[in-house]
Each structure stands twice: as C-alpha cells, then as structure tokens.
TORKOL-4160 file (C-alpha; in steps of 0.2 Angstrom, whole numbers, padded with zeros to 4 digits, m for minus):
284
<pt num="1" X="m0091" Y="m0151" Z="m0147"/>
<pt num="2" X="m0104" Y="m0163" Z="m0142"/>
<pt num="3" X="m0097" Y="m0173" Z="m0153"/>
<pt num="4" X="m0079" Y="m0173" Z="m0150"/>
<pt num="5" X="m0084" Y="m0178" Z="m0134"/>
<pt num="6" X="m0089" Y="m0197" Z="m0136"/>
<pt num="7" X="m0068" Y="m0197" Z="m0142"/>
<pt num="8" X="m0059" Y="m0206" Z="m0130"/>
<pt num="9" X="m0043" Y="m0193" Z="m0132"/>
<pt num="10" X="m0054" Y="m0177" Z="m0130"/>
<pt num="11" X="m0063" Y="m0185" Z="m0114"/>
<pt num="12" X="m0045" Y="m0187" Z="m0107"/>
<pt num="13" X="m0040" Y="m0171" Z="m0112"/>
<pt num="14" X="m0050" Y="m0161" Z="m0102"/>
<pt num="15" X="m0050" Y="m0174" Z="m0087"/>
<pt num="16" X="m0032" Y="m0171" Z="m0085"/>
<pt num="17" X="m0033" Y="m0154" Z="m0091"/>
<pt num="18" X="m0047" Y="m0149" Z="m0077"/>
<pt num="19" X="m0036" Y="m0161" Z="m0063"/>
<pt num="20" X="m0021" Y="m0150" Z="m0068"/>
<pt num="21" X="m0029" Y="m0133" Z="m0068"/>
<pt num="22" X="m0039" Y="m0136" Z="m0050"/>
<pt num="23" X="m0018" Y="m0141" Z="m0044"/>
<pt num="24" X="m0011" Y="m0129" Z="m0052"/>
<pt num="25" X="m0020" Y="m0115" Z="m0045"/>
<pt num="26" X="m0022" Y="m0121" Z="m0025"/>
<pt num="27" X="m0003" Y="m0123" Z="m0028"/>
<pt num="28" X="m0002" Y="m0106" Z="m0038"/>
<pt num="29" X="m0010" Y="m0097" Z="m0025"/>
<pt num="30" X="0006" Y="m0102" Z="m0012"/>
<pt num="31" X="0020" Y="m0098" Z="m0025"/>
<pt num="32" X="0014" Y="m0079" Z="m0028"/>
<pt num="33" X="0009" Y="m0077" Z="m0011"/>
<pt num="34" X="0029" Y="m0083" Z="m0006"/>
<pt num="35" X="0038" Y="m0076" Z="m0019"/>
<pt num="36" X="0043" Y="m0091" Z="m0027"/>
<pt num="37" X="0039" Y="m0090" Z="m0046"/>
<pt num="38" X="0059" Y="m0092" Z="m0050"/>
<pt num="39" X="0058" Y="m0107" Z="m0040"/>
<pt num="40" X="0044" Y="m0113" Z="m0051"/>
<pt num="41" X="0053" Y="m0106" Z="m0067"/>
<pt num="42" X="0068" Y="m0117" Z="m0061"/>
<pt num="43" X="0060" Y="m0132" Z="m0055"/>
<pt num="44" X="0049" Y="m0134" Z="m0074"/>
<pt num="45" X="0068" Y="m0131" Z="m0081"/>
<pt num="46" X="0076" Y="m0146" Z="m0072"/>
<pt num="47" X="0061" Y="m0158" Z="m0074"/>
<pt num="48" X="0066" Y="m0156" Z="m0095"/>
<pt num="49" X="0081" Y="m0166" Z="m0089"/>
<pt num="50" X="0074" Y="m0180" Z="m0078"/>
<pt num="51" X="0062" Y="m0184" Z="m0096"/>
<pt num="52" X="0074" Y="m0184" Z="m0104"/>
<pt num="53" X="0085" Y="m0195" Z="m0095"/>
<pt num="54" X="0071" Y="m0206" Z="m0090"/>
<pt num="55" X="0065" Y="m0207" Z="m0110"/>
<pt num="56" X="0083" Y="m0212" Z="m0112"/>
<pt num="57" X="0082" Y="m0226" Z="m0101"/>
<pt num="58" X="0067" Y="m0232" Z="m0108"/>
<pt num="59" X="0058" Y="m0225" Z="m0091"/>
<pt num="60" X="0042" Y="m0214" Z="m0090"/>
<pt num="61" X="0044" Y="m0196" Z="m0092"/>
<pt num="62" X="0034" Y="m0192" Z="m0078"/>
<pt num="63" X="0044" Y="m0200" Z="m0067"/>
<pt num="64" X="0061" Y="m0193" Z="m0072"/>
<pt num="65" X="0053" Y="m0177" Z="m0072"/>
<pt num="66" X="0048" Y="m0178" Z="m0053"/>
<pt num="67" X="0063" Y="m0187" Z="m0048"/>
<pt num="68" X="0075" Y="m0173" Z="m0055"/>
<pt num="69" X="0060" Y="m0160" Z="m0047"/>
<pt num="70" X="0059" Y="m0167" Z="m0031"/>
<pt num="71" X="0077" Y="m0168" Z="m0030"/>
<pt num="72" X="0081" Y="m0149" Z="m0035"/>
<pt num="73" X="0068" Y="m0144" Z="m0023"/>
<pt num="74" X="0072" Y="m0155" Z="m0007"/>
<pt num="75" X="0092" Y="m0145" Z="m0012"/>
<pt num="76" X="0083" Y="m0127" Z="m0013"/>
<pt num="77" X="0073" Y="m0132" Z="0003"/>
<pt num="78" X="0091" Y="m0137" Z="0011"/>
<pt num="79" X="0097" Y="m0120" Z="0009"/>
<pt num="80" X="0082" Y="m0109" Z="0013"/>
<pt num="81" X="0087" Y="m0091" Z="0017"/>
<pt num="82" X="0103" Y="m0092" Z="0009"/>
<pt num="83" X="0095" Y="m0095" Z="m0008"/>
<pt num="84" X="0092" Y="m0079" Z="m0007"/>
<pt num="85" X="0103" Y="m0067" Z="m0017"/>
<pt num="86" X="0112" Y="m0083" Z="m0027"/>
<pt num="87" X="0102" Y="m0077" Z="m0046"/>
<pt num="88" X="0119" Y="m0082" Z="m0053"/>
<pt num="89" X="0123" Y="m0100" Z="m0044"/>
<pt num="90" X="0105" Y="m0104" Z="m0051"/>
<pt num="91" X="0105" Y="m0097" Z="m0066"/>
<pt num="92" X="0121" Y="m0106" Z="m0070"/>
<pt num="93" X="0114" Y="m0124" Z="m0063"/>
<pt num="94" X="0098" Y="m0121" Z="m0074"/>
<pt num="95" X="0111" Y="m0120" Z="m0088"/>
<pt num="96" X="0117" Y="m0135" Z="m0084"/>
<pt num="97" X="0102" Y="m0145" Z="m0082"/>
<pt num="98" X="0096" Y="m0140" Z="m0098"/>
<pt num="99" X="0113" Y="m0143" Z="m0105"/>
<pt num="100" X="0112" Y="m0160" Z="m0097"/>
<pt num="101" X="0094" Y="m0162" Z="m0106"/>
<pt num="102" X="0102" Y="m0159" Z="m0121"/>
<pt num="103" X="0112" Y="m0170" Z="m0120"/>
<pt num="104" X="0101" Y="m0184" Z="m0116"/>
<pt num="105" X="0092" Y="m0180" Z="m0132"/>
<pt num="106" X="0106" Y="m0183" Z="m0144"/>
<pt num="107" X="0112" Y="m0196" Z="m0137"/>
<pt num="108" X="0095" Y="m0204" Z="m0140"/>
<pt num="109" X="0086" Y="m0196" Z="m0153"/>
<pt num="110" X="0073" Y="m0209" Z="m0158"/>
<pt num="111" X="0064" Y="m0197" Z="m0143"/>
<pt num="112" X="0066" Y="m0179" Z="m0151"/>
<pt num="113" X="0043" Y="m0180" Z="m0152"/>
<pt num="114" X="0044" Y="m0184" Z="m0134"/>
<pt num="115" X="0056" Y="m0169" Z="m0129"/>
<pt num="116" X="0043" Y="m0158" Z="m0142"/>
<pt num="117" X="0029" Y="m0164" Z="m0133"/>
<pt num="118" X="0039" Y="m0160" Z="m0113"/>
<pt num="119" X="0045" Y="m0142" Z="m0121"/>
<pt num="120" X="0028" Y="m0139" Z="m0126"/>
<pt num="121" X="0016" Y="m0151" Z="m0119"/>
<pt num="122" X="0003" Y="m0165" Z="m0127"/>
<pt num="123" X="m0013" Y="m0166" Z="m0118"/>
<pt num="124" X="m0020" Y="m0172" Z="m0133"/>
<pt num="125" X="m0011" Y="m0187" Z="m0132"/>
<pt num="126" X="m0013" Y="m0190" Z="m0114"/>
<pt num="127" X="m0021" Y="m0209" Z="m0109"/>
<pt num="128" X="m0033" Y="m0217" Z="m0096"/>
<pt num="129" X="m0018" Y="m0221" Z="m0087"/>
<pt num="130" X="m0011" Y="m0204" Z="m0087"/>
<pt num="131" X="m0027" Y="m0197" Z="m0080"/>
<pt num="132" X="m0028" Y="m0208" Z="m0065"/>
<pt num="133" X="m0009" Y="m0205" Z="m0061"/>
<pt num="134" X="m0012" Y="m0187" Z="m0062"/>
<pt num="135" X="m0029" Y="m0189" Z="m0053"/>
<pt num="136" X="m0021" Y="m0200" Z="m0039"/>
<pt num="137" X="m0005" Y="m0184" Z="m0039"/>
<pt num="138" X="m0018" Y="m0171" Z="m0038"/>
<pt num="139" X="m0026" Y="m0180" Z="m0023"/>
<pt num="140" X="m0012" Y="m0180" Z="m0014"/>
<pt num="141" X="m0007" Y="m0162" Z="m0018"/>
<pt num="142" X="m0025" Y="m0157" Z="m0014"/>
<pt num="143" X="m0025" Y="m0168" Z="0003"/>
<pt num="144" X="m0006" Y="m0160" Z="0009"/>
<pt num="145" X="m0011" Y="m0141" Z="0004"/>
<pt num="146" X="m0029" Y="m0145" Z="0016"/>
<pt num="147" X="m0020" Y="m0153" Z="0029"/>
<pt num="148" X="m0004" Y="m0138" Z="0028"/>
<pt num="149" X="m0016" Y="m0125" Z="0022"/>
<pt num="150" X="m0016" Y="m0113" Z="0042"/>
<pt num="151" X="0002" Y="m0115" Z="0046"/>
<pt num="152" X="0008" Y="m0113" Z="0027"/>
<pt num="153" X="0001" Y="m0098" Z="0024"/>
<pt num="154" X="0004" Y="m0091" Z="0042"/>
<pt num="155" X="0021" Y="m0096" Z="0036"/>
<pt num="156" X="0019" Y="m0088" Z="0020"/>
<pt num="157" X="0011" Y="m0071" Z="0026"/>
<pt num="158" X="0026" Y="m0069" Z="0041"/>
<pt num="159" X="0038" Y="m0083" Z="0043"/>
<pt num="160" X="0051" Y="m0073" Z="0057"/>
<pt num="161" X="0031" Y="m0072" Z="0067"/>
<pt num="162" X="0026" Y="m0089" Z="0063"/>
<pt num="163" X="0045" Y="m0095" Z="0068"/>
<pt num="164" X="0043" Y="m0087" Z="0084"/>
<pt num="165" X="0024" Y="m0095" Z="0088"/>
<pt num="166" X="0034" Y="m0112" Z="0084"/>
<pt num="167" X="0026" Y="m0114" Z="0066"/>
<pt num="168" X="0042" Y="m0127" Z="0057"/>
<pt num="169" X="0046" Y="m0115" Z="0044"/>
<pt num="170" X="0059" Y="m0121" Z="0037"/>
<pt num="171" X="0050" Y="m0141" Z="0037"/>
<pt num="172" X="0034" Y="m0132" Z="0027"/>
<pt num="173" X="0045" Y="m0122" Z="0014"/>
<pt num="174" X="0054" Y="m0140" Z="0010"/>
<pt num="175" X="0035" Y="m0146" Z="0010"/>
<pt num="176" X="0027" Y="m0135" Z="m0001"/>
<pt num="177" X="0044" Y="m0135" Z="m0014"/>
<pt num="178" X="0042" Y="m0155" Z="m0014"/>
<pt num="179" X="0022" Y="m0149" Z="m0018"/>
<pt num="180" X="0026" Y="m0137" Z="m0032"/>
<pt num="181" X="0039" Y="m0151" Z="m0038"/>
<pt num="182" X="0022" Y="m0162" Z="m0042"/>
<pt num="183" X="0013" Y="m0149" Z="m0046"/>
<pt num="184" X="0027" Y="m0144" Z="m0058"/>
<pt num="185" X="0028" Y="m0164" Z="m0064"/>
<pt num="186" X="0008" Y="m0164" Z="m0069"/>
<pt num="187" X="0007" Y="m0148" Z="m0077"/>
<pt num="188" X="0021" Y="m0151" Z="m0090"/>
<pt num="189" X="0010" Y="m0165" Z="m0098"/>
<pt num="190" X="m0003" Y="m0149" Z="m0101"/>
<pt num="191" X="0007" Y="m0134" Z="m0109"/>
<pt num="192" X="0025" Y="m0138" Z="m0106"/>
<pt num="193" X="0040" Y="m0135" Z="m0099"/>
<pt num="194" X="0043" Y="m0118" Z="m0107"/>
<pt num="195" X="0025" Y="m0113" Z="m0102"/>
<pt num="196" X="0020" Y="m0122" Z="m0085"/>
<pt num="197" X="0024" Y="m0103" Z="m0077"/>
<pt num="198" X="0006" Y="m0098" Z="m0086"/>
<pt num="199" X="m0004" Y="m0111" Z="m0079"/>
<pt num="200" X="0005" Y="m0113" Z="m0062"/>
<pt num="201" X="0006" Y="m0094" Z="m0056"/>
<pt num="202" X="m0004" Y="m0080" Z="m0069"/>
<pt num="203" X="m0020" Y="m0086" Z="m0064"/>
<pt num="204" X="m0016" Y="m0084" Z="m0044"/>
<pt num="205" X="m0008" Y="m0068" Z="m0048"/>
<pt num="206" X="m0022" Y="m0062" Z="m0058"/>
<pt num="207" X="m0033" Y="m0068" Z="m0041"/>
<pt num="208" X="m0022" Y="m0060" Z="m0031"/>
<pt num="209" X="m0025" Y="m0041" Z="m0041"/>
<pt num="210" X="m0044" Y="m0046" Z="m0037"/>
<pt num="211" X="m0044" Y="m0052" Z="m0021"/>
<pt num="212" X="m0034" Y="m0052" Z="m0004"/>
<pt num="213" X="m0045" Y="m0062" Z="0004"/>
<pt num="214" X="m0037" Y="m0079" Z="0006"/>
<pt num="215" X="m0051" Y="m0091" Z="0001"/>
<pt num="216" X="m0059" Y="m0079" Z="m0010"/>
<pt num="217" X="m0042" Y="m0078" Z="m0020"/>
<pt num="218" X="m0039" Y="m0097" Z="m0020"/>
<pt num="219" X="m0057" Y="m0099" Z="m0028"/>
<pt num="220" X="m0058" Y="m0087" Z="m0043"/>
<pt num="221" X="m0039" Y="m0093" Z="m0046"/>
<pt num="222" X="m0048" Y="m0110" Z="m0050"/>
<pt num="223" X="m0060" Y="m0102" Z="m0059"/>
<pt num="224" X="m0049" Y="m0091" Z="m0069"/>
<pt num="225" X="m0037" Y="m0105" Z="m0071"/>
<pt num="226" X="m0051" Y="m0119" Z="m0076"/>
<pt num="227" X="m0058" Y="m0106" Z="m0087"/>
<pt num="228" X="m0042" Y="m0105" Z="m0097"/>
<pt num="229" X="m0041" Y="m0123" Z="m0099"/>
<pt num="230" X="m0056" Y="m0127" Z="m0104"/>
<pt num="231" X="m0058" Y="m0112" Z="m0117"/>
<pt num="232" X="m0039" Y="m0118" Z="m0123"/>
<pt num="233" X="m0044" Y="m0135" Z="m0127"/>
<pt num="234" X="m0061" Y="m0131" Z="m0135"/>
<pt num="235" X="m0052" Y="m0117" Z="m0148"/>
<pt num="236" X="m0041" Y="m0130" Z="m0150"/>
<pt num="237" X="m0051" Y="m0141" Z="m0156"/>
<pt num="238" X="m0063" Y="m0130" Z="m0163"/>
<pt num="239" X="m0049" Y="m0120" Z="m0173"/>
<pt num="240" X="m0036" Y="m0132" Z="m0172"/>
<pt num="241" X="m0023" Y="m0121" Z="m0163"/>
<pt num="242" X="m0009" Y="m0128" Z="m0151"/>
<pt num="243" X="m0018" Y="m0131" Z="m0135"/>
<pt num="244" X="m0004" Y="m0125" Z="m0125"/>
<pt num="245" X="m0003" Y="m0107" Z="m0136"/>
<pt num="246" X="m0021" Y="m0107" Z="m0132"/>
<pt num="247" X="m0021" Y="m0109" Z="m0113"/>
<pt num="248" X="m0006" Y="m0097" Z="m0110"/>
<pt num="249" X="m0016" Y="m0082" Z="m0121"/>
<pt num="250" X="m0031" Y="m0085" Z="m0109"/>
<pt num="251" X="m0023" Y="m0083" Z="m0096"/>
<pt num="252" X="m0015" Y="m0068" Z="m0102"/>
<pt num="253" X="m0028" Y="m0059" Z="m0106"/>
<pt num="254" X="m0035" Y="m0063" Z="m0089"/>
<pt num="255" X="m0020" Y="m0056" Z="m0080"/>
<pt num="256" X="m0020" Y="m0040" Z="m0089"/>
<pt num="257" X="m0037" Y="m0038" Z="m0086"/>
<pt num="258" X="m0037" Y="m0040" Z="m0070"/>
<pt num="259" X="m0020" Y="m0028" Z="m0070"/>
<pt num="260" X="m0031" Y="m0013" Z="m0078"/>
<pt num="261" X="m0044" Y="m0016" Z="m0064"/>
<pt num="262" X="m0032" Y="m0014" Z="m0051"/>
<pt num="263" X="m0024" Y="0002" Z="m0057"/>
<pt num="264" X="m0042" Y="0008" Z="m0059"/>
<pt num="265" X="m0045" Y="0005" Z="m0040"/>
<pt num="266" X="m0027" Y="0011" Z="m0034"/>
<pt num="267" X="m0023" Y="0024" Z="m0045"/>
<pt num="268" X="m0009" Y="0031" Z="m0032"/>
<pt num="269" X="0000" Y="0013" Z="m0032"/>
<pt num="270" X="0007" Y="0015" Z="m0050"/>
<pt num="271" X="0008" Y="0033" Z="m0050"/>
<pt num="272" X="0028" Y="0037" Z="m0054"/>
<pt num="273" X="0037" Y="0047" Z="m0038"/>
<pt num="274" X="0041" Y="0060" Z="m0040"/>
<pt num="275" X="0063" Y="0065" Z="m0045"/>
<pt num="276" X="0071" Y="0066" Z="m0028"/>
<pt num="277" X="0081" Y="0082" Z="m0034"/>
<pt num="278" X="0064" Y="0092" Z="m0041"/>
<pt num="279" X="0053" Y="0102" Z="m0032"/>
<pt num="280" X="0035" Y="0096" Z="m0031"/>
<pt num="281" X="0025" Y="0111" Z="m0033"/>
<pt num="282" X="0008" Y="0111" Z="m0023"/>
<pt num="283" X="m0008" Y="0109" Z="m0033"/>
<pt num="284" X="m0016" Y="0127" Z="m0037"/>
C-alpha cells in the first residue's frame, strides 16, 4: 500500500473518496433522520439522465448530473407535503428518466464506458481536477449543513412544532433536497448510481441503531462511513475487486452489525405482537 501511494490515481482516489465519504454521511444523517431515503433513491436515478445527456452534448457529466438533480429536487421541494402518498407518480417519472437516459445512450454510444462508469462509479479514474471540484462541492455542503444544522434538524425532529415557532420549513426541506442533490452528484463518481443509497444513508442508519444522540450519531456515521471507503479502496487494490462492490459490502456488514446490537439491547422492539383474535395466556 505504501507503494501504491506515490501513484498519482491511488492518491486521488482516496482524496475524493475520503471528501465524498465525510459528505456523504453529514448529509446521510438528515435523510434517515427525515425520511427521505426514496428521495435519495430517486434523485441518484435522475442524475443517470442529466450524464447522459451532458456526455451527449460533449458536457461534463457532473454537471448534467447536478442540473437534472437539482432540478427534480427543487420540483419535490415545490410540492412538499403532497409528495406524500404519490409512490406511483414517482415511480412512473423514475421510469421515464431512466428511459430518457437510455435514450441518450443510444443515441451516442461512443459514451456506453462513461454510462458503466456513472451506473457503477470510477474513483479510480478520478483526476486532480475532479478532487478539487468535489473538494470545493463538499465545502459548500459542509458549510450549508453548519450554518442549517439547529433549525434543520428542529425541522427534521417536529416540523408541524418547528412551523409553529417560525422555523421556514418548507424553505429548508427545498434546501436540504438541493443539498442531497450535491451530495447525490459527488457520490456517483465513487460507487454509482445504482449504489450511491450505501454510501449516502447505511452508514447514518447504522449510527442511528447506535446512537440517538445527534452529534454522536453524525460522528461515528463518519467514521463508519470513512471506514468503508477506505477499507473498499485498499481491498481493491490489494485484491483487485470493484471498489464500489467493495464499499457497499462494508458498509453492510456494518449495518447488520449494528442491527444485531440493537435487537440485543431492545429485545421487546422486534418481538412479533401477538394475533389480535388469540388469547395471550399469562406467564406461569
């Protein structure tokens, strides 16, 4: 490892592999803590389209990718509450987007490695100029979450209270959509469209088993999710597995980890109830 270091490709992998992985989790945390993990599913769905257009156009993938994000989520953010309840009316539109990419992709298919490489990322093929683009993203996601961090998660814990105290609600959840659209955007580069849901919300949820504590959970999400990234690229290059495979079975194993831990601790929690037409005896 020592020596795979002084490569130029193996330093920029795990700079923009630790950048996306400290993002990834701050951001996380938020998602699992609002409910919005089919909002993240989406949004890595519809960024396949914006690369695909943009490599069609002869544009950076990146930048397709966070237009068409940042457009979906400004549109989920506009209808707040009543995207509640509309699984079909998103589930069609994520057909339609990924149709759309597709398409794109025929038309053009001198970029079919590039697609491969969004579906399932290629942070081994990531430049300098990549890392400071997603060093200079990551700074401002990091800067926005610092600066939103008291009313977004008073938001997040009880929006109908935090309404009423005078928190904007509904400005922060377009906020924080536009934040996971970024977020969503850098982590692609790393494992994928197919796979950003493992790096961007199982290592918060595996803090979250851990921990209720707000700081505390945001931390050992870090950890956990700098952990998988790190062990990812190093048996990637150690055993020359897909770096995204890698990441995403790290973080597994994490999250059932933690899952066992937690039924440990509350045993009562995932007890099944019992049949409401059978008489519970008492205990003898």
């Amino acid at each position: 490892m020592v020596d795979l270091l002084q490569h130029d490709f193996v330093q920029n992998a795990f700079l923009a592999g630790t950048l996306v992985a400290v993002v990834s989790a701050l951001v996380g945390y938020f998602i699992v803590l609002r409910g919005q993990s089919f909002a993240c599913e989406a949004l890595s769905h519809i960024g396949f389209a914006g690369a695909t257009g943009a490599a069609l156009l002869g544009a950076s993938s990146l930048m397709g990718m966070f237009l068409f994000t940042s457009l979906a989520a400004l549109g989920m953010g506009a209808l707040g509450k009543r995207l509640r309840g509309r699984d079909i009316e998103v589930g069609m539109l994520l057909s339609f987007v990924l149709g759309l990419g597709v398409l794109f992709l025929s038309l053009y298919t001198r970029y079919a490695s590039e697609a491969v490489s969004v579906l399932f990322g290629s942070i081994l093929s990531v430049t300098r100029q990549d890392v400071v683009i997603t060093f200079g993203i990551g700074l401002l996601t990091m800067a926005a979450l610092i600066f939103l961090y008291r009313p977004l998660l008073f938001a997040s814990v009880d929006p109908e209270l935090a309404e009423v105290r005078g928190v904007p609600v509904r400005r922060l959840s377009i906020l924080f959509l536009l934040l996971m659209a970024l977020s969503v955007s850098e982590a692609v580069k790393v494992v994928g469209v197919l796979l950003v849901f493992a790096l961007l919300v199982v290592p918060a949820a595996t803090a979250e088993h851990l921990t209720h504590r707000p700081m505390a959970a945001l931390v050992l999400g870090v950890l956990i999710s700098l952990t998988s990234t790190w062990g990812g690229l190093a048996l990637a290059f150690i055993g020359h597995w897909p770096v995204s495979a890698d990441i995403v079975g790290l973080t597994s194993l994490f999250y059932v980890a933690s899952f066992a831990m937690h039924a440990v601790r509350f045993p009562s929690r995932y007890r099944e109830p019992p049949h409401p037409g059978r008489e519970v005896l008492p205990p003898a």
